[in-house]
C-alpha positions in Angstrom: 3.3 5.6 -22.6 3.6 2.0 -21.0 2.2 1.4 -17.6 3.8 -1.3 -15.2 2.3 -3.1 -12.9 3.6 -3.1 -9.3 2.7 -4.0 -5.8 3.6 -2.0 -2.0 3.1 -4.2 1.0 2.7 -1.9 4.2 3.3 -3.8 7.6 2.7 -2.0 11.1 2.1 -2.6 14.8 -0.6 0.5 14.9 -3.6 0.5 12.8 -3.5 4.1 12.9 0.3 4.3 11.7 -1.0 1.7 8.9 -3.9 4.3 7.6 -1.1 7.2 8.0 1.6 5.4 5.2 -0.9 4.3 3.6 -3.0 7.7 3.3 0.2 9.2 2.3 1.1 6.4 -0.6 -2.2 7.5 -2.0 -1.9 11.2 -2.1 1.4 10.5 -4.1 -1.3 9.4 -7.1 -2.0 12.5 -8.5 1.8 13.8 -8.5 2.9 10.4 -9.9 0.6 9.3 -12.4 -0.5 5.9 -10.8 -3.6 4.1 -10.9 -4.7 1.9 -7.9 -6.2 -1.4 -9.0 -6.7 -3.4 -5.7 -6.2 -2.3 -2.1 -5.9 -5.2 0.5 -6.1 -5.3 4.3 -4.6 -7.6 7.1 -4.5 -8.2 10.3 -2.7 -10.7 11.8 -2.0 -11.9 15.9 1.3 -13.5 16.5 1.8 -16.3 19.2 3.1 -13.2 21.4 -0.3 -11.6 21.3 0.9 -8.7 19.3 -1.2 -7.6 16.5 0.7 -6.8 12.6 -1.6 -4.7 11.1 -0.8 -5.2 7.0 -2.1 -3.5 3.5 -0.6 -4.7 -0.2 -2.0 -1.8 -2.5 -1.8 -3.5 -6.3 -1.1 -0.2 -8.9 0.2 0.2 -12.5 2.7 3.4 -13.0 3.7 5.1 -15.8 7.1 4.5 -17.7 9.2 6.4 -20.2 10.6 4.3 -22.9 
């Protein structure tokens, strides 16, 4: 079996609705088959004073040949 390598970049106003999607990416290992290698978090305040709350979650999946 061959694995590729892929990323999934989360971006949100809520930090809460951020942990939600990203929660539920992560329950979706065991079904898939998908190994996380690197979780990463931002947060980042715009010149409007609104707040992007951000995660890239770095993973290999499996692939049929």
């Amino acid at each position: 079996m061959t694995y590729v390598k892929r990323v999934r970049v989360f971006t949100v106003a809520n930090h809460w609705e951020l942990e939600k999607h990203v929660n539920q990416f992560l329950l979706e290992e065991m079904a898939r088959g998908f190994h996380i290698i690197d979780i990463q978090y931002q947060i980042t305040c715009t010149r409007q004073d609104h707040t992007v709350y951000s995660c890239m979650v770095y993973y290999s999946e499996p692939v049929e040949e």
